[in-house]
C-alpha positions in Angstrom: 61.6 -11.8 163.8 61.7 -9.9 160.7 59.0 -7.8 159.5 57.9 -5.7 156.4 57.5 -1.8 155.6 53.7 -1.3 154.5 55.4 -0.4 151.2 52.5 -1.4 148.5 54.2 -1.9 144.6 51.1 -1.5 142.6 53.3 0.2 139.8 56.9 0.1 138.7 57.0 3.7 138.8 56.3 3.1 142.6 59.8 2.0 142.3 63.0 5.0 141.7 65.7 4.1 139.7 68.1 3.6 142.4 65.5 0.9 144.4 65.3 -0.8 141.2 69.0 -0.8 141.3 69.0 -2.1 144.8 66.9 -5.2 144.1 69.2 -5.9 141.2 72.3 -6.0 143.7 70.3 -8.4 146.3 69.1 -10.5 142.9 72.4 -11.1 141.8 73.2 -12.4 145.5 70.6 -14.3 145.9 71.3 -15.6 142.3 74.5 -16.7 143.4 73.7 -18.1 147.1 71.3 -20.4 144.8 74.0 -21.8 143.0 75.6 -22.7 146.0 72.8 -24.2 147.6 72.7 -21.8 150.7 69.6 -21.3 152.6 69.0 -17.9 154.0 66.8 -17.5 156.5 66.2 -13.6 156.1 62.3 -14.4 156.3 61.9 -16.2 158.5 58.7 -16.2 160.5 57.2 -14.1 157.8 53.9 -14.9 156.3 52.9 -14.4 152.5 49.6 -14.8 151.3 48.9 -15.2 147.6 45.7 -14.2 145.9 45.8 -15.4 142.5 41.8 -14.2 141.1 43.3 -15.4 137.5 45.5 -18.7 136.4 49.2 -18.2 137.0 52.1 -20.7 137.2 55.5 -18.5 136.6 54.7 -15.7 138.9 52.5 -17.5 141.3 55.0 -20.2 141.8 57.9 -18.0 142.1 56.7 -15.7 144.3 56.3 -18.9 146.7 59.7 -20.7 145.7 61.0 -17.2 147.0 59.5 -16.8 150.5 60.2 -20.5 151.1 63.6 -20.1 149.6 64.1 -16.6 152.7 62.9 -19.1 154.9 59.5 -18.2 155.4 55.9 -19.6 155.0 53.0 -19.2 152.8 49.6 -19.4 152.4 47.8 -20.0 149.1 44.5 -19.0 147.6 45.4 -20.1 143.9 41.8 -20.7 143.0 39.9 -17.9 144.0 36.5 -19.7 142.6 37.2 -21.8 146.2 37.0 -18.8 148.2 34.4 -16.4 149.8 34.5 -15.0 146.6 32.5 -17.7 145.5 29.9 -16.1 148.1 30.4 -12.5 147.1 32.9 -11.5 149.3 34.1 -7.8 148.0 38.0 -7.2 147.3 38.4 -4.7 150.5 37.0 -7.6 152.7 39.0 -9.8 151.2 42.2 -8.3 151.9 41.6 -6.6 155.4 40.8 -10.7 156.5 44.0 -11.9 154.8 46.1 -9.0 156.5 45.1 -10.2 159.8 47.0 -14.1 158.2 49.8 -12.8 156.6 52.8 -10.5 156.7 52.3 -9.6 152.8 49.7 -10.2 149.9 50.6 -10.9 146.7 47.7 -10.0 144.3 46.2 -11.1 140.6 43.2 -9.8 139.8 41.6 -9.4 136.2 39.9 -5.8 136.8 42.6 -2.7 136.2 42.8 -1.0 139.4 42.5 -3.7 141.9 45.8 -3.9 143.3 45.3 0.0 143.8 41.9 -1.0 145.8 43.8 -3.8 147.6 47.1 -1.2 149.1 44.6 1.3 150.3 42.0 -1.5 152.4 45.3 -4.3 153.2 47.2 -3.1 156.0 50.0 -5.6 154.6 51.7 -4.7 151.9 50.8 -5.6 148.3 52.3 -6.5 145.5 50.6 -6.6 142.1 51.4 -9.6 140.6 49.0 -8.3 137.5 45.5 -6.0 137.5 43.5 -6.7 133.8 45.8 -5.3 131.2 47.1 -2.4 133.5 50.4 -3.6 134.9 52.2 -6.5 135.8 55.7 -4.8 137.6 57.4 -7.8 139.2 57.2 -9.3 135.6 59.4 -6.5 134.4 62.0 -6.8 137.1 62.3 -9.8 136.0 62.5 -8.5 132.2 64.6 -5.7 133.0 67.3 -7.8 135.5 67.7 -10.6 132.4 67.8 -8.2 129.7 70.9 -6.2 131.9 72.7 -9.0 132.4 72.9 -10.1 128.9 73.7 -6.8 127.3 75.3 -4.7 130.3 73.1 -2.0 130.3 70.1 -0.6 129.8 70.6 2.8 128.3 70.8 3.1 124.3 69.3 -0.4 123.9 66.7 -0.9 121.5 63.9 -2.8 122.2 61.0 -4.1 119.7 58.1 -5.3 121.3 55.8 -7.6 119.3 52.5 -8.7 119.8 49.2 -7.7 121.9 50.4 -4.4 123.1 46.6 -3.7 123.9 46.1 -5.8 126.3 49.2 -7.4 127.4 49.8 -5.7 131.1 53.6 -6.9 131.1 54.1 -4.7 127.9 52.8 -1.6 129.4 54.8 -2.1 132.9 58.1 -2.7 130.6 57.5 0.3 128.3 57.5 2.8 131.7 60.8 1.1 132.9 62.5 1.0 129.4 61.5 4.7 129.0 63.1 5.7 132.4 65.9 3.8 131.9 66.9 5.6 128.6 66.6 2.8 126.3 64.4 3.0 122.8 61.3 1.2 122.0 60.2 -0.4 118.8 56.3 -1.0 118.7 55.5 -4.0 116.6 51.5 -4.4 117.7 49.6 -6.9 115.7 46.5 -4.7 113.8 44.1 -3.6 116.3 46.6 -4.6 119.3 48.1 -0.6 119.1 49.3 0.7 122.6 46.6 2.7 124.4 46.2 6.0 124.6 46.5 6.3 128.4 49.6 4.8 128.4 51.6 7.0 125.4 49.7 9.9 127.3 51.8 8.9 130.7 55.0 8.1 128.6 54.8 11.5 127.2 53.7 13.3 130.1 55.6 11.9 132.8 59.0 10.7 130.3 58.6 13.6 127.6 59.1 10.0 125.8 57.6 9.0 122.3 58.5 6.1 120.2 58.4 4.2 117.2 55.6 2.3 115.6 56.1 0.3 112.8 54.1 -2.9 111.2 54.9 -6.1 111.5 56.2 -6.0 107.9 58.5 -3.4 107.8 60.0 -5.3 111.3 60.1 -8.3 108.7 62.3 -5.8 106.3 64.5 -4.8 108.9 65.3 -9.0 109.6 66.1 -8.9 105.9 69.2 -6.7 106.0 67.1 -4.2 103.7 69.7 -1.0 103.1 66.5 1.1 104.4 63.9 0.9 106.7 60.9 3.9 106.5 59.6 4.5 110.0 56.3 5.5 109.2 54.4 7.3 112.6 51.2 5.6 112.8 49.8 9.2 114.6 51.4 12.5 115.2 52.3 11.7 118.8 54.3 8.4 118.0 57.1 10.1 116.4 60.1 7.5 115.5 62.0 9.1 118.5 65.6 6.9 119.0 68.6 8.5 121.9 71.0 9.9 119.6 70.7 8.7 115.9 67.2 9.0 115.3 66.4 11.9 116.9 64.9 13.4 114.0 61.3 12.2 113.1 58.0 14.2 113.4 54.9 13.0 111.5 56.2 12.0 108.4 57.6 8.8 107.6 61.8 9.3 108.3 64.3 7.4 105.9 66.9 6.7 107.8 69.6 3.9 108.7 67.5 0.9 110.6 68.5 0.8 114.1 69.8 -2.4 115.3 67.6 -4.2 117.6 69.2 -5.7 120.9 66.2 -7.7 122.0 62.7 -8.7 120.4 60.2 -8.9 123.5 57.2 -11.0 122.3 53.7 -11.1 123.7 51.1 -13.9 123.3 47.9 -12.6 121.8 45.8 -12.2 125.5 42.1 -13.8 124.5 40.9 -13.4 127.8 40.7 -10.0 127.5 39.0 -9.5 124.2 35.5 -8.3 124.2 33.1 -10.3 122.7 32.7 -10.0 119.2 36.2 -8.7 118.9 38.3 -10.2 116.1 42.0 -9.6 115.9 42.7 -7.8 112.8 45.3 -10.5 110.8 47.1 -13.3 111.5 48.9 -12.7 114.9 52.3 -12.2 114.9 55.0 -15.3 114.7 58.3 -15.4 115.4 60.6 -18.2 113.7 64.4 -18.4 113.2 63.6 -16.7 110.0 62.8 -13.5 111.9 66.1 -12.8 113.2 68.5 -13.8 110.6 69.3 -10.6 109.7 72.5 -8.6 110.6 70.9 -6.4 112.3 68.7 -8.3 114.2 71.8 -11.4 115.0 72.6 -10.1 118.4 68.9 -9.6 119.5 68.0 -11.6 122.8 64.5 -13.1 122.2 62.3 -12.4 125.2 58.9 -13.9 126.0 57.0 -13.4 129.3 55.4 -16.9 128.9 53.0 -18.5 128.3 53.6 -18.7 124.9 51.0 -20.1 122.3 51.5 -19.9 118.9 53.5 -16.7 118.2 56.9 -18.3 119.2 58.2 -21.3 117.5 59.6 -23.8 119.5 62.5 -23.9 116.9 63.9 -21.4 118.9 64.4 -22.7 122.1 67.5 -24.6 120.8 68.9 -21.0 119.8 71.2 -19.5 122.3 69.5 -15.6 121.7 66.6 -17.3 123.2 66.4 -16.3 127.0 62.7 -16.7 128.0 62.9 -19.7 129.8 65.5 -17.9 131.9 63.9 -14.5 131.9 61.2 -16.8 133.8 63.9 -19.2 135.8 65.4 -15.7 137.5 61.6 -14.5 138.8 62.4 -16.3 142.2 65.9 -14.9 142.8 64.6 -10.9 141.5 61.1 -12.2 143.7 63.9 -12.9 147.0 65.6 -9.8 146.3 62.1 -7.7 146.0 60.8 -9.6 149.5 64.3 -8.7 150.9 64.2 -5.3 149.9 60.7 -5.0 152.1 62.8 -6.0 155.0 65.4 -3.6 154.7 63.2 -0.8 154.3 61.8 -2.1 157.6 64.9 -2.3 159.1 65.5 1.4 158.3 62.2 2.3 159.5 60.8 3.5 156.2 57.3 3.2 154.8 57.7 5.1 151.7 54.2 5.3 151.8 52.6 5.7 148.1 51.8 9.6 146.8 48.3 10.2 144.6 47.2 13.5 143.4 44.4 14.1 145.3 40.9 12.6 143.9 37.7 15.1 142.3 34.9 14.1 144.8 31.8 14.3 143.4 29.4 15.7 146.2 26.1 14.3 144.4 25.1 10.9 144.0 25.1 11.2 140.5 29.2 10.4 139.3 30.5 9.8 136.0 31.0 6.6 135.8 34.5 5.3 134.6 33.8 4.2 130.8 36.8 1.6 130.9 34.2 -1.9 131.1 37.3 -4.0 133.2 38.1 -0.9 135.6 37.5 -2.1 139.1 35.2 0.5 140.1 32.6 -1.4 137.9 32.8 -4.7 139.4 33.5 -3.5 143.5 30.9 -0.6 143.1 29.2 -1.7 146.4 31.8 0.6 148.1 33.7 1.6 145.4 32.7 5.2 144.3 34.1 6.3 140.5 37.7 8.8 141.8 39.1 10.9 139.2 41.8 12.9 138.6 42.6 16.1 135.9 44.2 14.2 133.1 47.7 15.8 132.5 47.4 15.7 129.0 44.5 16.3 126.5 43.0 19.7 124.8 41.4 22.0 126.3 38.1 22.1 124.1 36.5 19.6 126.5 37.7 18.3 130.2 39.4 15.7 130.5 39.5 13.2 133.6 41.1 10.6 134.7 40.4 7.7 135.9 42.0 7.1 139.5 42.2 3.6 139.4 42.6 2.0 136.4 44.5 5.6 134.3 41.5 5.5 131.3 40.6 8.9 131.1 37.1 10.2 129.7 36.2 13.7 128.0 33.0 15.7 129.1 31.7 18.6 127.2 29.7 19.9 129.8 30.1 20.6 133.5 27.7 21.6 136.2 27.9 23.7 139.7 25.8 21.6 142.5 25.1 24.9 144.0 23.6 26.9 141.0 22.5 23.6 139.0 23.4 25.2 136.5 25.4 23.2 133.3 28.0 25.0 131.2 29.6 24.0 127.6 33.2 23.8 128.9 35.4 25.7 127.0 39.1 26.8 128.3 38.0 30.1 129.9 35.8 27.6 132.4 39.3 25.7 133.4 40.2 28.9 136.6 36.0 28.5 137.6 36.0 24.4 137.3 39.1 23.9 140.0 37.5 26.3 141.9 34.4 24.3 141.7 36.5 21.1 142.6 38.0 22.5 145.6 34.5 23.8 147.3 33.1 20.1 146.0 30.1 21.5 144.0 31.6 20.3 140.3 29.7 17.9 138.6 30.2 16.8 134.8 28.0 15.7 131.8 28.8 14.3 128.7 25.7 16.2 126.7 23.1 18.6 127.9 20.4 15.8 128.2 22.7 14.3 131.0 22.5 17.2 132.5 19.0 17.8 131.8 18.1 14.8 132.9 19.9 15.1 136.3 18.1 18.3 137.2 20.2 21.1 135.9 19.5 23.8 133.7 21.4 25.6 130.8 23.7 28.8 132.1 22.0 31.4 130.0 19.5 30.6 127.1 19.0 33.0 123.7 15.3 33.5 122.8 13.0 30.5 122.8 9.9 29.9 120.6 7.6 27.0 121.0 7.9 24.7 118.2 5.0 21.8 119.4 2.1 22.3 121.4 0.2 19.5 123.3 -1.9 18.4 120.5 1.1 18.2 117.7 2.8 16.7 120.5 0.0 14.3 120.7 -0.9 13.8 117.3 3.2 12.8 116.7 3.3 10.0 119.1 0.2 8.3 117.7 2.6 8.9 114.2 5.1 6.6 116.0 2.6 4.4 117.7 1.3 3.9 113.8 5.0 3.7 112.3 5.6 1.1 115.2 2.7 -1.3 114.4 3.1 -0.8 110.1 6.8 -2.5 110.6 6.4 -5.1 113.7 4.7 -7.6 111.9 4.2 -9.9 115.3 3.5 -7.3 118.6 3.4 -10.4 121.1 6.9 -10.8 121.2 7.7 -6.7 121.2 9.1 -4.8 124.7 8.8 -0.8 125.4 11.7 0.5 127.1 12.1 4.3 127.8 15.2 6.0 128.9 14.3 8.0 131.6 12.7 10.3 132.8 11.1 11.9 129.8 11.4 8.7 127.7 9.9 6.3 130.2 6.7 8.8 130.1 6.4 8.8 126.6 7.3 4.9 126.6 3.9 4.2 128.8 2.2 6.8 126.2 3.0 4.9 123.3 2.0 1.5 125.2 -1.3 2.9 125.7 -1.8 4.0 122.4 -0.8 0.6 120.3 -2.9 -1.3 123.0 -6.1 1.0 121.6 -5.3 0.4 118.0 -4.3 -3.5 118.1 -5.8 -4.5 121.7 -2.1 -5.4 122.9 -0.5 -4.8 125.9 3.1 -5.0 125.4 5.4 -5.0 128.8 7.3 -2.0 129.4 10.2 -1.0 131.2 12.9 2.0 131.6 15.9 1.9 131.8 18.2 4.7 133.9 21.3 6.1 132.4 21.7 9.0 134.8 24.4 8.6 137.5 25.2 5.4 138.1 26.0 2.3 135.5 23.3 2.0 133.2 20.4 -0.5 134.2 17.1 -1.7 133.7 14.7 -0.3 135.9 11.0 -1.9 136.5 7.9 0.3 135.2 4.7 -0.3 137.4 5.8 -2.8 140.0 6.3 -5.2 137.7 9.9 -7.2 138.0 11.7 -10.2 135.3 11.0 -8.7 132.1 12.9 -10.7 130.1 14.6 -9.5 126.8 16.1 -12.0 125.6 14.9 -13.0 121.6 12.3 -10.1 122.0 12.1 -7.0 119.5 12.9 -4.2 121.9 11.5 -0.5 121.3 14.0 1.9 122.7 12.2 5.2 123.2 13.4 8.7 124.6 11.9 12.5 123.6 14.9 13.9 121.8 18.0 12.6 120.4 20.7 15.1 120.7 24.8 13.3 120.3 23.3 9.5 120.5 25.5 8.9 124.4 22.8 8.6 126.2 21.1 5.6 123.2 24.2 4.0 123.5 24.4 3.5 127.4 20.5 2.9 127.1 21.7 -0.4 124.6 24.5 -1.7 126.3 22.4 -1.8 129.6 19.8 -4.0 127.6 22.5 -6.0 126.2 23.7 -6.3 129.5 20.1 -7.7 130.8 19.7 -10.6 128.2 19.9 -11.1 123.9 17.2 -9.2 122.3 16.5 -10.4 118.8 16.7 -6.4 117.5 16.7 -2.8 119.1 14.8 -0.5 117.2 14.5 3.7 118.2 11.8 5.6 118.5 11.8 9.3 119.2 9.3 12.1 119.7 11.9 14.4 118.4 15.7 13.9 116.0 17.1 17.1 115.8 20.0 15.6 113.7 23.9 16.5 114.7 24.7 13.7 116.6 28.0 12.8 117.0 27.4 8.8 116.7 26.3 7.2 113.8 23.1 6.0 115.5 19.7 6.8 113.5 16.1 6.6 114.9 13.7 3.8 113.4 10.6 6.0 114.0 10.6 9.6 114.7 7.7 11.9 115.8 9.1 14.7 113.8 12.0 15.9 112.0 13.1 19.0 113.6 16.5 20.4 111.7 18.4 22.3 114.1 21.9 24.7 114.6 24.2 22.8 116.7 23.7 25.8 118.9 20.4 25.3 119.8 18.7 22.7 121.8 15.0 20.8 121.7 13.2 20.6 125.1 10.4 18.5 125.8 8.2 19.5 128.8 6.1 16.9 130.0 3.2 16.9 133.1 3.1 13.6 134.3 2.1 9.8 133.2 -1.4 11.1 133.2 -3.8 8.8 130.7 -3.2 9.7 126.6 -6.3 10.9 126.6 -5.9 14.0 129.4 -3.1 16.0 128.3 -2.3 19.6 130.1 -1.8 22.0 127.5 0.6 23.0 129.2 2.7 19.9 127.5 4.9 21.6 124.4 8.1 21.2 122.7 10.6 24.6 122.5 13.6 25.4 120.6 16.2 28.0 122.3 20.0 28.6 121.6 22.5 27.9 124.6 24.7 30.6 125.0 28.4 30.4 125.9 29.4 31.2 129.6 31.3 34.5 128.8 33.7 33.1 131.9 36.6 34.9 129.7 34.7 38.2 129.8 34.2 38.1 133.8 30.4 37.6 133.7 29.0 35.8 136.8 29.1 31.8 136.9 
């Protein structure tokens, strides 16, 4: 009986050229054993399972037509909502139970980095059939496999792709392949639908590839036989960057001759995906027989990766450059060949098991957390812990990781050594210290120095420090806020106090205290944490359920410094219900933040270098009334980490 190589495709580039090439050859057999109504048994006895966490028809369907077609057997979870997910049943579970079923697991899952989390816990192989808006590479076999056999090749063809390229995971699969295959990419995104960063990072990185940009207009011009088409690079990196002809661009717009375009891949515009709130910039992109009318567009295949909704019209399906009901009618023959391809590899005895650059662990507890809100670490963080990697691209004014799962990276100005707890404004000279750091598992990394404050770590080296508050200024500007608080909330009953902690949940209580003395109120209060893990609400006295929804919340912390940490503080309460309003109060606003986030009430307006930094030392929750003088406010300068001139870190 047959069996399969734990060979896990969770990317295309988990694929070489020449095993792409291979899969082609068994596709175009297959292909033709269909038409000739053979039935292969090459499978038989095998087992597939597939977990579909998101709606599917082509590739779920195909995927089965396939297994059936090799002669084997499969077992369906197409409705996940049915499942022990439905009782909370993690990912990892999920899979190691199915592997114990089935022979291979085909996997859909709406969080970016799930099929990733699904290989390394399945001891089947997996195949993403789509992770969020990651990557979906069986689709582009399937893309890649039509698109050859209508034009010959794949090198030198130009492709435009039109639509969502935000969002729409088939895109993002395709533009890797394209880029490896030599062929040259036309982006057509609909506004606010650009390609991600991450992903023309890992073109250029990976492919020393950049491409094209233009608006949906000037693709409009080139349908209209227009003499000239200006390529205009929507940033420096996306340089109109064609094999041979135009070669030439660099971040100015390029008059050249317009390219002619052998295929026009469109996307739907992918709802589920947009956050709420989000509204797509203009009307989305539509394609009618107008758009192709053009000599220079005539011989373009039209390519959809279905389902299509309003951006295609069905005009087109009578037009014999329109190929997307085949692209999808050949995903069981390139699905047979893929499955077959397993086998062989089995045959031969190889794994080809799947090569990561090793992860950053974190020794502490307290992680950065991946910022991308569909990444899979978010939603699986029972076991899950946040893995980075070094991002192979980015300045190096700030570090820059990458996520190991999903590929979003984040930027941290500040990194800390476990061992010293001690925090350090990363500059380049820090880059030699910070692998060292990695490799000895003592780095940790904050994105401002109340992060890292508030985690337990103190600055490198500090310049001179003067006190700038003592106990009773300090005291005598919280009753300021307490006042400012009560002059502008006309109705207190239906107000919440929520400090960030630590230092903000103390000063949260303080103000609670002090408006109950001057109104008789008691408003509940909460804090919420921000430190380490995701953001969340955390209860203040014993008490649980405070509710937030249609309530005025108070938000307050000691001192703003970049507005981060106010940020994660208001997506966590959005996160716990629908306040009415979110106002912020601070003992402190030293001014240069670096979001445009502005404190309601303020304590006291303390102008400050950006070298220098406010801290706020605090004794404890005692009563407002029996303050330790002890209690003060001081300015100091941070210092730089002289790393470059071999001083001690």
């Amino acid at each position: 009986m047959a069996r399969l190589a734990k060979y896990d495709l969770v990317s295309i580039d988990d694929l070489e050229l020449e095993d792409i090439e291979q899969i082609f050859q068994l596709a175009d057999h297959f292909s033709q054993s269909l038409k000739e109504g053979d039935t292969p048994r090459l499978a038989q006895g095998l087992i597939m399972a597939t977990l579909f966490y998101e709606p599917s028809t082509r590739t779920r369907l195909s995927f089965e037509a396939a297994m059936h077609r090799l002669g084997g057997s499969v077992i369906s979870s197409a409705d996940m909502k049915t499942s022990s997910v439905a009782k909370g049943e993690s990912l990892a579970d999920t899979v190691r139970v199915v592997s114990a079923y089935a022979d291979l697991i085909v996997l859909r899952h709406p969080h970016e980095g799930a099929a990733k989390v699904a290989a390394e816990y399945a001891s089947s192989p997996v195949i993403n059939a789509g992770d969020g808006s990651r990557e979906h590479p069986t689709q582009t076999l399937c893309d890649l496999y039509i698109l050859r056999s209508k034009k010959g090749d794949l090198k030198g063809l130009t492709v435009a792709i039109c639509g969502d390229l935000r969002y729409g995971r088939t895109v993002h699969s395709l533009m890797y392949a394209l880029a490896r295959f030599g062929a040259n990419i036309l982006a057509v995104p609909n506004k606010g639908m650009e390609v991600p960063e991450h992903v023309l990072a890992r073109l250029a990185v990976q492919r020393n590839y950049k491409f094209a940009t233009v608006s949906i207009a000037e693709l409009k011009s080139l349908a209209s036989d227009l003499d000239a088409l200006y390529l205009t690079p929507r940033e420096p990196h996306q340089m109109a960057l064609f094999t041979g002809e135009m070669a030439a661009g660099a971040a100015r717009a390029v008059k050249s001759d317009p390219p002619v375009v052998d295929a026009l891949y469109v996307t739907r515009l992918q709802r589920e995906r947009l956050k709420d709130g989000h509204e797509v910039g203009s009307e989305y992109f539509h394609v009618d027989s107008r758009a192709i009318r053009g000599s220079r567009t005539q011989s373009a295949v039209i390519m959809h990766p279905l389902p299509r909704t309003d951006e295609l019209a069905y005009e087109l399906d009578s037009d014999p450059r329109a190929i997307y009901f085949e692209q999808a009618a050949v995903g069981v023959p390139v699905r047979m060949a893929l499955i077959a391809w397993l086998i062989q590899l089995a045959a031969q005895g190889e794994a080809k098991p799947r090569r990561s650059p090793k992860a950053i662990a974190f020794s502490s507890r307290v992680h950065p957390m991946c910022a991308n809100p569909t990444c899979i670490t978010r939603s699986e963080s029972a076991y899950l812990s946040p893995r980075f990697r070094f991002a192979p691209w980015g300045d190096r004014s700030a570090l820059t990781l990458q996520c190991d799962y999903c590929e979003h990276e984040a930027r941290f100005d500040y990194v800390g050594n476990s061992r010293s707890r001690r925090y350090y404004r990363f500059d380049e000279t820090l880059y030699g210290y910070v692998r060292r750091w990695v490799e000895e598992g003592s780095l940790m990394v904050f994105r401002d120095p109340k992060q890292a404050e508030e985690s337990g770590y103190e600055p490198y080296r500090r310049g001179p420090q003067r006190e700038v508050m003592n106990a009773q200024e300090m005291r005598r500007a919280l009753e300021s806020l307490a006042e400012q608080i009560i002059a502008d909330l006309s109705d207190l009953t239906g107000v919440t106090v929520v400090g960030i902690l630590t230092r903000g949940a103390i000063l949260a209580l303080r103000l609670r205290d002090l408006i109950a003395d001057k109104t008789g109120i008691v408003l509940p209060c909460a804090a919420v944490s921000v430190v380490g893990d995701e953001a969340r609400i955390v209860p203040l006295e014993g008490k649980d359920g405070l509710a937030f929804d249609g309530r005025t919340i108070v938000l307050v912390d000691d001192v703003i410094n970049s507005g981060w940490t106010v940020q994660r503080a208001m997506n966590a309460l959005w996160n716990a219900g629908r306040p009415a309003s979110v106002r912020l109060a601070v003992l402190i606003d030293r001014g240069h933040r670096a979001l445009p986030i502005r404190p309601n009430y303020a304590g006291k307006n303390l102008p400050t270098a950006p070298t220098e930094r406010v801290r706020v030392y605090l004794d404890s929750q005692e009563p407002v009334g029996k303050r330790k003088a002890t209690e003060r406010v001081v300015l100091y300068s941070m210092l730089e980490s002289g790393a470059s001139k071999g001083k001690h870190v």
